[in-house]
C-alpha positions as CSV (number, residue, x, y, z in Angstrom):
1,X,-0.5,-4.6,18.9
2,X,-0.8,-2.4,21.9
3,X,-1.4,-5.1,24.8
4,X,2.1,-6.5,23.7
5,X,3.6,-6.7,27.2
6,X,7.5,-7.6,26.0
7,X,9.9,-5.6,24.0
8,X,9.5,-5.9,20.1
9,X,12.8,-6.5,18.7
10,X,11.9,-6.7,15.2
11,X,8.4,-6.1,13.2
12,X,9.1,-8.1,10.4
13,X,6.3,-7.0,8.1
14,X,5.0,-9.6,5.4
15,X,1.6,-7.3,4.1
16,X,1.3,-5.3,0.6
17,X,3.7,-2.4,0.7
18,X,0.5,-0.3,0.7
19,X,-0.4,-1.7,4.2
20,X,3.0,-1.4,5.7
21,X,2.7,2.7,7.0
22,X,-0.6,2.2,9.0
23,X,1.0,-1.2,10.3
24,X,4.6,0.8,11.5
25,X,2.3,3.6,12.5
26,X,1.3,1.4,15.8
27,X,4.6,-0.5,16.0
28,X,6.1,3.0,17.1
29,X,4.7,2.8,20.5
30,X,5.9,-0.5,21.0
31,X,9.2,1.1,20.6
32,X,10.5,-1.7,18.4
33,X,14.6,-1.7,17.5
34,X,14.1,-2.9,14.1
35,X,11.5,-2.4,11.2
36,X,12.0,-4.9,8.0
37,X,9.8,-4.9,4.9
38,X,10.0,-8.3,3.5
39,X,11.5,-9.3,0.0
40,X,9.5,-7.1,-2.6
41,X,7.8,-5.0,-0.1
42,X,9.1,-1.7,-0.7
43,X,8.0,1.7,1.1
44,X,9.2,5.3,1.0
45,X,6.3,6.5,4.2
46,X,7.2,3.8,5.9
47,X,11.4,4.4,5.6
48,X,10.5,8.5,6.3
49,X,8.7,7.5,9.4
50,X,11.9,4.9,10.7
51,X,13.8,7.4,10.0
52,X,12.1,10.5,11.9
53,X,11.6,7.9,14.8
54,X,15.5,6.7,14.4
55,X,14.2,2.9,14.0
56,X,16.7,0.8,11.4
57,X,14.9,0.1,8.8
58,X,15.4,-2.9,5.8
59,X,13.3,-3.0,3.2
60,X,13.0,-5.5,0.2
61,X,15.2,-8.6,1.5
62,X,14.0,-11.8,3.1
63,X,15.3,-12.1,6.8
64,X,15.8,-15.6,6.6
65,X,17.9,-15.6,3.7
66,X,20.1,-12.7,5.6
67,X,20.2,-15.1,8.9
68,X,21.6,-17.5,7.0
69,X,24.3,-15.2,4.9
70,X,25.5,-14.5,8.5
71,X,25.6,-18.1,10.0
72,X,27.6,-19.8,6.8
């Protein structure tokens, strides 16, 4: 994820909740403005590191579902 050469607005994460801290772990360099965990995907690490980095952070809903609540 390193030689990402744009800004990351959202990592939308779609792995096993037990995958997701080592995942955000490198999406901090990237500086990304958003961190979701997908519906089900829950994770306390990864919501403490969000938080110490000041990233939002979503956990447990589906982004497309959420789009769509905002376009109706």
């Amino acid at each position: 994820m390193r030689i990402i050469p744009t800004p990351i607005d959202i990592v939308n994460i779609f792995r096993p909740a037990e995958a997701t801290a080592t995942i955000v772990k490198e999406v901090i360099i990237l500086k990304s403005k958003l961190i979701w965990l997908q519906l089900r995907i829950k994770s306390e690490e990864v919501k403490a590191i969000a938080k110490k980095y000041h990233i939002p952070f979503i956990q447990d809903h589906c982004l497309m579902v959420e789009y769509a609540k905002l376009v109706q």
